[in-house]
C-alpha positions as CSV (number, residue, x, y, z in Angstrom):
1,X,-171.9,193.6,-17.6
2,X,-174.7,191.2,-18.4
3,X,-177.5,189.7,-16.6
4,X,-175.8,186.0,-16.2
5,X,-176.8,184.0,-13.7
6,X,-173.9,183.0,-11.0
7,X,-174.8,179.6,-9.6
8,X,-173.2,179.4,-6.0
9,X,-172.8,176.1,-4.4
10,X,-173.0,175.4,-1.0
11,X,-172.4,172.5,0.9
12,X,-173.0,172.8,4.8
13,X,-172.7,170.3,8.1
14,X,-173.4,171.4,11.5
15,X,-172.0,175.6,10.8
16,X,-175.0,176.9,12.6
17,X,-173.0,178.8,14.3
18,X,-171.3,181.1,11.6
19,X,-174.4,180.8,8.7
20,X,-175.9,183.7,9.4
21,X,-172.8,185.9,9.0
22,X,-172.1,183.6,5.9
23,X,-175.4,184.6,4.2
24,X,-175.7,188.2,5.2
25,X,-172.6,188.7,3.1
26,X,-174.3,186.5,0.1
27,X,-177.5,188.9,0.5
28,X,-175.3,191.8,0.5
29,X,-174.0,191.1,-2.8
30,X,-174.1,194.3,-5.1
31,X,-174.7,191.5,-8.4
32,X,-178.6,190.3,-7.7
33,X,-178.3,187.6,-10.5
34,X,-177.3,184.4,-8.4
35,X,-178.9,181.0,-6.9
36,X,-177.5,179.8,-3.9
37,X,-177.8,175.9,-3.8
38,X,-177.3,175.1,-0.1
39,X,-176.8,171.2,0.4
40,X,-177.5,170.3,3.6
41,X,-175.1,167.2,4.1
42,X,-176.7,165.2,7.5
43,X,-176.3,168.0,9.8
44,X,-176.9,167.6,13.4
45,X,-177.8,170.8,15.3
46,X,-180.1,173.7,13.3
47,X,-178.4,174.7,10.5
48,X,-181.2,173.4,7.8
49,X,-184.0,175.4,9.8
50,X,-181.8,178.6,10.1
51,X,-181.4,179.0,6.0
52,X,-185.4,177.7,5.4
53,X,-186.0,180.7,7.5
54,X,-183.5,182.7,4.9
55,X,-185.3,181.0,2.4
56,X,-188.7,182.1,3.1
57,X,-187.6,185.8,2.0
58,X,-185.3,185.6,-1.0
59,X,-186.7,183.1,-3.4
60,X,-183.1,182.8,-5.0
61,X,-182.2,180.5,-2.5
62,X,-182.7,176.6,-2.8
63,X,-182.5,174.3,0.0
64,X,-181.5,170.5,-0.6
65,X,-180.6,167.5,1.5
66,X,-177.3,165.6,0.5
67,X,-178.3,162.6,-2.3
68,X,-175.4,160.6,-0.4
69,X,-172.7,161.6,2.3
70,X,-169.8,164.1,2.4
71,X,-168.8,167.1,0.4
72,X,-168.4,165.9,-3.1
73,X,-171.5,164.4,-3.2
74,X,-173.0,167.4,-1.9
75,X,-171.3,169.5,-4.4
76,X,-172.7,167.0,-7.2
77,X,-176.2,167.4,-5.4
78,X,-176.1,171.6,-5.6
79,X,-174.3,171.1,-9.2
80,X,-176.9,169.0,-10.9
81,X,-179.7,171.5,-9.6
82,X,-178.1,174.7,-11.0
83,X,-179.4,176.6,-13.5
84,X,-176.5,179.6,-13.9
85,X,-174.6,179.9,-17.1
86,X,-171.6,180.5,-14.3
87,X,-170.6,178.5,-11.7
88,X,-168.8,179.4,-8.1
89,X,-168.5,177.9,-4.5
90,X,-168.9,178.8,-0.8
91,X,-168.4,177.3,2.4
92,X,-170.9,178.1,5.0
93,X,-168.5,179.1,7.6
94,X,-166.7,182.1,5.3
95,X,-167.4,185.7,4.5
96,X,-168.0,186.9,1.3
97,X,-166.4,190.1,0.4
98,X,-168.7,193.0,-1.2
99,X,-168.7,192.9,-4.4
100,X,-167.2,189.6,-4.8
101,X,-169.4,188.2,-7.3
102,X,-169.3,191.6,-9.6
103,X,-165.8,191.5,-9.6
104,X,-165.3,187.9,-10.5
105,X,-168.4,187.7,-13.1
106,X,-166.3,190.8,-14.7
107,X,-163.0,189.4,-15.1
108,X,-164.2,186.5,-16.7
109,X,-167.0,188.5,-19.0
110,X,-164.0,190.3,-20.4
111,X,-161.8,187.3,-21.1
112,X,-164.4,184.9,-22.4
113,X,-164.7,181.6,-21.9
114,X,-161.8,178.7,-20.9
115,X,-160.6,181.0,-17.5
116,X,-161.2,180.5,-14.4
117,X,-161.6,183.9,-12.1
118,X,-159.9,183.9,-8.8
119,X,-159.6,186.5,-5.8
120,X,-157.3,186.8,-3.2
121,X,-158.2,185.0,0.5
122,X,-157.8,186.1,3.7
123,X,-157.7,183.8,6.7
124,X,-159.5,184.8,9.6
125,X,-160.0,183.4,13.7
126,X,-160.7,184.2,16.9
127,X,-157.9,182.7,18.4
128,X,-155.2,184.0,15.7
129,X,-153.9,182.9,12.7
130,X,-151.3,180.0,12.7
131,X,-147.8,180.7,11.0
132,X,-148.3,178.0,8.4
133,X,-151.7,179.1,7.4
134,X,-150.5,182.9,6.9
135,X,-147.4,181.1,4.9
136,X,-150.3,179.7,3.0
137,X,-152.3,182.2,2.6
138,X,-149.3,184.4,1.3
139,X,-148.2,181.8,-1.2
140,X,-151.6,181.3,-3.0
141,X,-152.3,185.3,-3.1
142,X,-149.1,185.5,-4.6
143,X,-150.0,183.1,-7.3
144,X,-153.5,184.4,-8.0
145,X,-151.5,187.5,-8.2
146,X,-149.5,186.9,-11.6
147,X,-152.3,184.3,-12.2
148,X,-149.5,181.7,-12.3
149,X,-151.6,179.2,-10.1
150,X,-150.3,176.3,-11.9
151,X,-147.0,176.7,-12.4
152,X,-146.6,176.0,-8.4
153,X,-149.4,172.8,-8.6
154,X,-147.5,170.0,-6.6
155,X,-146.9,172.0,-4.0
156,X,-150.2,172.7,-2.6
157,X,-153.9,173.3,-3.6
158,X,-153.1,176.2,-5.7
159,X,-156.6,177.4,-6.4
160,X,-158.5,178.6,-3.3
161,X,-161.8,176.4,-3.0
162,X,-164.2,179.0,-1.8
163,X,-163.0,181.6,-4.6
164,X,-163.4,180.6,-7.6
165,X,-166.1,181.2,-10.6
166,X,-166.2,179.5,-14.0
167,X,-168.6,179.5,-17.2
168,X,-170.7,176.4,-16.4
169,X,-169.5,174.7,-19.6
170,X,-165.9,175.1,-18.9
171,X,-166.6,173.3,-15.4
172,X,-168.3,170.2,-16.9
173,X,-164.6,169.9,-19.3
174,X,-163.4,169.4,-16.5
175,X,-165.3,166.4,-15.4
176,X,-167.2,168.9,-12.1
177,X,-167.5,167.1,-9.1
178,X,-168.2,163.6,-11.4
179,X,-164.7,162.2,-9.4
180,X,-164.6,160.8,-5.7
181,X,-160.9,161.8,-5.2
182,X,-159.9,164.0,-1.9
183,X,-159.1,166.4,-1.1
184,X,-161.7,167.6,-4.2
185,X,-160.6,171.4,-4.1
186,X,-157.1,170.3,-5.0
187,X,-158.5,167.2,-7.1
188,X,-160.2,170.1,-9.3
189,X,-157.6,172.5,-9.6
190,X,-155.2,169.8,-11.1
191,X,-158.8,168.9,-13.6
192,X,-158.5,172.9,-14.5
193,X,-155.3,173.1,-15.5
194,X,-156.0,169.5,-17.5
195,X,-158.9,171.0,-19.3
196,X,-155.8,174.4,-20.2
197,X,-158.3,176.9,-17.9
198,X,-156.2,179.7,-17.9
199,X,-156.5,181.6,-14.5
200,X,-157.1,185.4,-14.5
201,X,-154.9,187.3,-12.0
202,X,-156.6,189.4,-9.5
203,X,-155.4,192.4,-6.8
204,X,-158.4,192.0,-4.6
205,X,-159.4,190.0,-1.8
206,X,-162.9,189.0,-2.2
207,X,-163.1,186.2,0.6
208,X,-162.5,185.5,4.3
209,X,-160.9,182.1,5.0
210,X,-162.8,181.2,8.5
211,X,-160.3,179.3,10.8
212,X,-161.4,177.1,13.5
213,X,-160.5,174.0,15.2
214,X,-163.3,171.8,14.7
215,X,-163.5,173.0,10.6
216,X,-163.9,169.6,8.2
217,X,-159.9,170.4,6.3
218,X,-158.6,170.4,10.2
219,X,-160.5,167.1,11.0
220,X,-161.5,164.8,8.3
221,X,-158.9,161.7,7.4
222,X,-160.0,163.4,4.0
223,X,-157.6,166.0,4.0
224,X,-154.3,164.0,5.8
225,X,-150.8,164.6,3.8
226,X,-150.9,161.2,2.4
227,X,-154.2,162.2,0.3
228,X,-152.1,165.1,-0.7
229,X,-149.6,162.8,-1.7
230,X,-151.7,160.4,-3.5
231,X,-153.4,163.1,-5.1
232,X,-150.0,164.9,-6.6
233,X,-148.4,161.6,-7.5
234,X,-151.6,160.6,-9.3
235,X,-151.4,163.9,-11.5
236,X,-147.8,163.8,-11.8
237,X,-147.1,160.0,-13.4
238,X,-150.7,161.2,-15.7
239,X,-148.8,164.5,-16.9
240,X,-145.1,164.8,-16.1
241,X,-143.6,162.0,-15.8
242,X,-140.9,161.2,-18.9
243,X,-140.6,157.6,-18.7
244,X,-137.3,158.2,-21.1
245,X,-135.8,159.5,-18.0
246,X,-134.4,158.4,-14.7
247,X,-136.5,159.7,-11.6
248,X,-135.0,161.5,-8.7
249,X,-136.8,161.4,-5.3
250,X,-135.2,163.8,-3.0
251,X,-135.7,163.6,0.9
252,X,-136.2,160.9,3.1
253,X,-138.2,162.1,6.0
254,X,-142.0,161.6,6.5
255,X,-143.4,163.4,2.7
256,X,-140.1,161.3,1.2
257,X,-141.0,158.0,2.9
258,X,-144.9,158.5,1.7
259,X,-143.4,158.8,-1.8
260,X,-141.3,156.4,-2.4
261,X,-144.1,154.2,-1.3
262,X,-146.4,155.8,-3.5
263,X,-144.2,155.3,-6.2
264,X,-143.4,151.9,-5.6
265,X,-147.1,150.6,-5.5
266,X,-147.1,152.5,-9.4
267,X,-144.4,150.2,-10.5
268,X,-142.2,153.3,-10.8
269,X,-138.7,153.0,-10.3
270,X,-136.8,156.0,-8.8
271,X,-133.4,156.4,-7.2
272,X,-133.4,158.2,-3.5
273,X,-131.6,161.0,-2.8
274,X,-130.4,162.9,0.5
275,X,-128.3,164.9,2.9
276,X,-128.1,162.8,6.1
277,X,-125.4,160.7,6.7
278,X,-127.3,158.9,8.8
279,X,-129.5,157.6,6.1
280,X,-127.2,157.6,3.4
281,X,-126.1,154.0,2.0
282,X,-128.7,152.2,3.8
283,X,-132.5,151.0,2.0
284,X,-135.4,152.0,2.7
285,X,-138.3,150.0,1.4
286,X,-135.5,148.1,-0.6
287,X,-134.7,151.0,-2.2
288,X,-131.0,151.8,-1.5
289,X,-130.0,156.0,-0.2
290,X,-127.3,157.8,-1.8
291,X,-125.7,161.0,-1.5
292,X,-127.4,163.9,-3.7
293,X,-123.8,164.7,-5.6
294,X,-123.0,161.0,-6.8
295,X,-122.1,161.9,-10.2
296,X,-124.3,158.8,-11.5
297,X,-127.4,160.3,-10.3
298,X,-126.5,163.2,-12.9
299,X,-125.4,161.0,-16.5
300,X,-128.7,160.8,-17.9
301,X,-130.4,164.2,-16.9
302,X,-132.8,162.7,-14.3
303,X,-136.2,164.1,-13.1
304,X,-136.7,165.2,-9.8
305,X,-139.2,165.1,-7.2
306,X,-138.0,166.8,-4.2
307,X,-139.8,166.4,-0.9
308,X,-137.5,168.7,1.2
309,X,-139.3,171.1,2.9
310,X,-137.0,173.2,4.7
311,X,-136.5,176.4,2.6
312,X,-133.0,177.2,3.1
313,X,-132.6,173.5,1.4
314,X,-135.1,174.2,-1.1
315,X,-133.0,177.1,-2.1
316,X,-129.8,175.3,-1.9
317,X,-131.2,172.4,-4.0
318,X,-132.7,174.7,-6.8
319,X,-129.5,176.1,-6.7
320,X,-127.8,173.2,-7.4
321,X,-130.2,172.3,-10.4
322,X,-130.6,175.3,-11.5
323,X,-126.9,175.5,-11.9
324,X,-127.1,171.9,-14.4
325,X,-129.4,173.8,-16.6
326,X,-132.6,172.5,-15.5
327,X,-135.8,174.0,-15.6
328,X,-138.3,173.8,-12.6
329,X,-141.9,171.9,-13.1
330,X,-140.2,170.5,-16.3
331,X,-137.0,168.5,-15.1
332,X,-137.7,168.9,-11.3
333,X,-141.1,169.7,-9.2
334,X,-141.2,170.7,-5.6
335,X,-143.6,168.6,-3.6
336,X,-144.0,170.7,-0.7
């Protein structure tokens, strides 16, 4: 293994209370060859004085204030000032693993440039872990398993944000935090797979996922489903979209609603699709409900976008497509 330098950037507001844990396990790393570029983005209680203390003892640390306000322009803060050839993040409430860095540097050392290393996560709280963020958690680690991150993209943000590490020159093909879209971890990912970063699959967990209630991802307008939703439908009508085809929207509820509307305000026509007789053969928005099974939703082999997010009817509806020959994240794409 060579002596590149790992650029680690670190945005941080008001985590005073979990820092020190946070930078024990960065000074514990068995690779010495990093920077840590901690952006201190307006924090309120001591944070800023606890890591110039750090600091004062480990020269490879550098201390910044945010140029503007909130996380991506902190991460473009701690970007511009790094000098690595390699490029990772952390967030200053999270635990690295030993021998995180070592192990990611060497996965992508073998396979070169134009990957992106990953690690499996592990969430982590006092008060216990909720049923959807385990479902989570499970979901991405069996992604960064097989390495097939993208292949599931529209469904969630499909590579973890804190465990990550790319050549510095890959990162900047991919436009690095130069966008203001939220949420930004999920805004990068879909720039990765863009740029054809292939991800490297990986058996070990080299972070822990900090849980809390007051944590920015819980709190922050930011991070809401519909910026999920304007995020995916953004990507999807730049890369997936075949305009030679009819569009399916599948579901009605809350994520279907949020959709259609999204899809509407891009001029893209759609027909809706659903189960409930109750919605059935009325409009929604204009936009008139029928059955799934009416034969004319079939005659021109649609797209689909399905919104469902019950999993016994995601497996009946795959089912159902799969059985007409087509071929998920090409004909149809799950958006939850």
């Amino acid at each position: 293994m060579t002596n590149e330098k790992v650029s680690i950037l670190m945005p941080f507001r008001n985590t005073e209370a979990y820092l020190r844990e946070c930078l024990d396990s960065i000074l514990q790393q068995d690779y010495p060859f990093w920077e840590l570029i901690a952006v201190d983005d307006h924090s309120k209680d001591s944070s800023y004085v606890l890591i110039s203390e750090y600091q004062k003892s480990d020269p490879r640390i550098k201390l910044l204030k945010n140029n503007g306000r909130g996380i991506i322009m902190a991460l473009r803060t701690a970007f511009q000032a790094s000098s690595g050839s390699l490029v990772t993040r952390m967030d200053s409430d999270d635990i690295m693993v030993p021998g995180k860095l070592s192990v990611m540097l060497g996965a992508l050392q073998k396979s070169g440039r134009g990957h992106v290393s990953l690690g499996l996560v592990r969430y982590f709280s006092a008060k216990g872990i909720s049923e959807g963020y385990k479902m989570y958690e499970n979901w991405l680690n069996r992604l960064t398993r097989e390495g097939s991150n993208f292949k599931e993209r529209y469904k969630e943000c499909v590579i973890p944000s804190p465990c990550w590490m790319v050549y510095k020159d890959d990162l900047l093909k991919c436009g690095a935090f130069d966008t203001n879209r939220y949420p930004e971890d999920y805004d990068l990912a879909f720039r990765m797979y863009e740029a054809g970063l292939k991800c490297l699959p990986s058996e070990n967990v080299l972070h822990l996922w900090r849980d809390y209630s007051t944590r920015t991802s819980r709190t922050s307008p930011d991070y809401a489903n519909n910026t999920f939703l304007e995020l995916k439908i953004h990507y999807f009508l730049r890369h997936d979209l075949d305009n030679m085809r009819p569009l399916l929207l599948w579901g009605a509820g809350n994520k279907g609603k949020t959709v259609a509307k999204l899809l509407l305000e891009n001029d893209t026509k759609f027909h809706w699709v659903c189960d409930n007789p109750k919605k059935t053969g009325k409009k929604i928005y204009g936009q008139p409900l029928r059955p799934y099974k009416d034969k004319m939703n079939w005659s021109d082999t649609p797209q689909s976008i399905i919104t469902v997010a019950n999993s016994t009817a995601q497996k009946q509806i795959r089912s159902y497509l799969d059985a007409r020959s087509l071929t998920e994240m090409t004909d149809y794409f799950f958006f939850c």
